[in-house]
C-alpha positions in Angstrom: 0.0 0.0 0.0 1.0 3.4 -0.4 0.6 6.0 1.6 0.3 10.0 1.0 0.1 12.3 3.7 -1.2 16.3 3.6 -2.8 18.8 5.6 0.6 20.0 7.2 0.9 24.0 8.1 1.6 26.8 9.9 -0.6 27.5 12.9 -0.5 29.3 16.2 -0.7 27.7 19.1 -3.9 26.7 20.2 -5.0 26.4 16.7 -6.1 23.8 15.2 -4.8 21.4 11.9 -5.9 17.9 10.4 -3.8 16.1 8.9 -4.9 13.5 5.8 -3.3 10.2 4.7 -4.4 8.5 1.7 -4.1 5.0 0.6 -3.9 3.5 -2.6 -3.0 0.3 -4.3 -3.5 -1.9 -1.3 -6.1 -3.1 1.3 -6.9 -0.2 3.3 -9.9 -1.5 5.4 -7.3 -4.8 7.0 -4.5 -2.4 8.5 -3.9 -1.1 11.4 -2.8 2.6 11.1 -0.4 5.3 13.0 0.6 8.4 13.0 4.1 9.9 14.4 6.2 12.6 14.3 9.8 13.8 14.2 10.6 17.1 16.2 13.9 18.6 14.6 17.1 17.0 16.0 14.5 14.1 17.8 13.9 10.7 17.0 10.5 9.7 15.6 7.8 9.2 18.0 4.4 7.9 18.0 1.6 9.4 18.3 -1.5 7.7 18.0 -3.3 4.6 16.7 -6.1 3.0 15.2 -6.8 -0.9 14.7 -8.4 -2.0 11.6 -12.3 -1.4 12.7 -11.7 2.1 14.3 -12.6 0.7 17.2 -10.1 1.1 19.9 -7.8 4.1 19.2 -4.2 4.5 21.1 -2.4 7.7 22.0 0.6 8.9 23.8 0.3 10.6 26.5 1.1 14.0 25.6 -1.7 14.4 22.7 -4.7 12.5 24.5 -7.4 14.5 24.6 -6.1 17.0 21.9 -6.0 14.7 19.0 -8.3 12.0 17.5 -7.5 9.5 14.9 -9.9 8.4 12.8 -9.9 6.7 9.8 -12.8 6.2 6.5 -12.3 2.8 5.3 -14.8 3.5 2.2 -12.6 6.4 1.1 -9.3 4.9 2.4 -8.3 7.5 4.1 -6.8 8.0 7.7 -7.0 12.0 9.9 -5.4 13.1 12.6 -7.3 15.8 14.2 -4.7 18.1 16.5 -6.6 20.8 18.4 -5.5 23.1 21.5 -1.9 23.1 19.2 1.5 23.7 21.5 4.5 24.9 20.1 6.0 21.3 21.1 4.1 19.8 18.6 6.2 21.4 16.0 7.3 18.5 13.8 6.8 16.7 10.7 3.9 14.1 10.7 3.9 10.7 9.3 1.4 8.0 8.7 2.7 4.0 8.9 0.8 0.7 8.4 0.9 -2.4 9.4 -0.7 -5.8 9.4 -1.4 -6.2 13.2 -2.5 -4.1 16.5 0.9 -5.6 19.0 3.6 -3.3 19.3 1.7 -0.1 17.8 3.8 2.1 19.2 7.3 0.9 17.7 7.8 2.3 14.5 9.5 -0.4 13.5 6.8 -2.6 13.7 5.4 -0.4 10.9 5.4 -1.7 7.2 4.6 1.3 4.8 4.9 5.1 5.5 3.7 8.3 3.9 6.1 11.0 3.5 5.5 12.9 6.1 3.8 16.7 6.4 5.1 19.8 8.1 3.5 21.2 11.4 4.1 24.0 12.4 3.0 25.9 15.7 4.4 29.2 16.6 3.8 31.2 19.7 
């Protein structure tokens, strides 16, 4: 599957962004999907989660209750809602798939990955 992500900008902080990630010539609906991000001069960090049915969503801690995965099977796409934005979630966003819901939040576990979006939350 690939995977192309959008919806990357510049907003102030407590703005709000969503992001997109659309899927194409693959299975969408049978995937398990995630979002992370890279802060410049950090590693890559997860973010949040979604299993194959949209049924049980996973975050890290310092996005729950700011952001909301979702994801449209029927138009194979994947959000990530970010609201109340905070400078620290400066970054560039990327989507991942995989097969299976264990070890969601190693990004190694992930098989395909969009390439990436620009956030950008100023002050």
């Amino acid at each position: 599957v690939q995977l192309q992500a959008s919806g990357g900008g510049l907003v102030q902080a407590g703005g709000s962004l969503r992001l997109s990630c659309v899927a194409s010539k693959g299975t969408f609906s049978s995937l398990v999907y995630g979002w992370f991000r890279q802060a410049p001069g950090k590693g890559r960090q997860f973010v949040a989660a979604i299993n194959w049915s949209g049924d049980e969503t996973f975050y890290t801690s310092t996005v729950k209750g700011r952001f909301t995965i979702i994801r449209d099977n029927a138009k194979k796409t994947l959000y990530l809602q970010m609201n109340a934005l905070k400078p620290e979630d400066t970054a560039i966003y990327y989507c991942a798939a995989k097969d299976d819901v264990r070890y969601y939040i190693s990004d190694r576990s992930y098989d395909y990955w969009g390439q990436g979006t620009k956030v950008t939350v100023s002050s």
